[in-house]
C-alpha distance (Angstrom), angle and dihedral (degrees) to the residues before:
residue distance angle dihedral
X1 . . .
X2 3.82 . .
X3 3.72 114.3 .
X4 3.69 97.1 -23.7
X5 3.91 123.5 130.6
X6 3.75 118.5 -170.8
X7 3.91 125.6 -171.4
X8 3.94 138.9 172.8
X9 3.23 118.3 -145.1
X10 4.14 105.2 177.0
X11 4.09 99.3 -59.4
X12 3.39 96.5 -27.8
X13 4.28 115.3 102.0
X14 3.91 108.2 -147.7
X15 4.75 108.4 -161.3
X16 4.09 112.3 -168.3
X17 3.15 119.4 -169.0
X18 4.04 127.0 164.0
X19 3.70 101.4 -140.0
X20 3.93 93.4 -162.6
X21 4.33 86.0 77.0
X22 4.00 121.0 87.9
X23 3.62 127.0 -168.1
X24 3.87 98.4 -159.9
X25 4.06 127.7 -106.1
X26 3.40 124.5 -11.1
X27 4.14 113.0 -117.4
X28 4.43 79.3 -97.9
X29 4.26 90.2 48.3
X30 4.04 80.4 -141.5
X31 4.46 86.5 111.2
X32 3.68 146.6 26.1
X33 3.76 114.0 -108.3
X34 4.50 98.5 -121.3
X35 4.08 94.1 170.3
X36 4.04 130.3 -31.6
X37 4.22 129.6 -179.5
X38 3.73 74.8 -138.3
X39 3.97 80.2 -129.7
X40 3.71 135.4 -13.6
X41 3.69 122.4 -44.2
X42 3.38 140.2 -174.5
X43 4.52 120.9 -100.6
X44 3.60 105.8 -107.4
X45 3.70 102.9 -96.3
X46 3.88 93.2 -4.1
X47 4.15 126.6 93.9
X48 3.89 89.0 -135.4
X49 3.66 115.7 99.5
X50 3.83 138.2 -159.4
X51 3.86 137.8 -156.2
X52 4.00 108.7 -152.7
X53 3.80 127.8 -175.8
X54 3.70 124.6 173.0
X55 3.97 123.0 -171.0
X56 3.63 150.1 138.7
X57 3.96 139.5 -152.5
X58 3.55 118.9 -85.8
C-alpha cells in the first residue's frame, strides 16, 4: 500500500491518508497518484476487503 493507513476500532473502519504525498503518473498520465491499496486487501483482522485509490488531475 502507498500512503494508506487502515485501523479497526470495534465496527467502525478508520482510512488515513496525507493528501500532501504523490506517487507520480497514473499508467494513463491523465492524474497524480495521492495513495492506492495498489489492489484489494484484506481489513486488518477482518475478512472484508477494500480497493482504495486516491488521485488528482495533473
Amino acid at each position: 500500500m502507498k500512503n494508506v493507513e487502515m485501523t479497526v476500532e470495534g465496527t467502525m473502519l478508520t482510512i488515513k491518508v496525507d493528501l500532501t504525498k504523490e506517487f507520480g503518473p497514473s499508467a494513463s498520465g491523465k492524474t497524480i497518484i495521492v495513495a492506492s491499496t495498489e489492489g484489494n486487501v484484506t481489513i486488518p483482522n477482518r475478512q472484508e476487503k477494500v480497493g482504495l485509490n486516491v488521485y488528482r488531475k495533473k
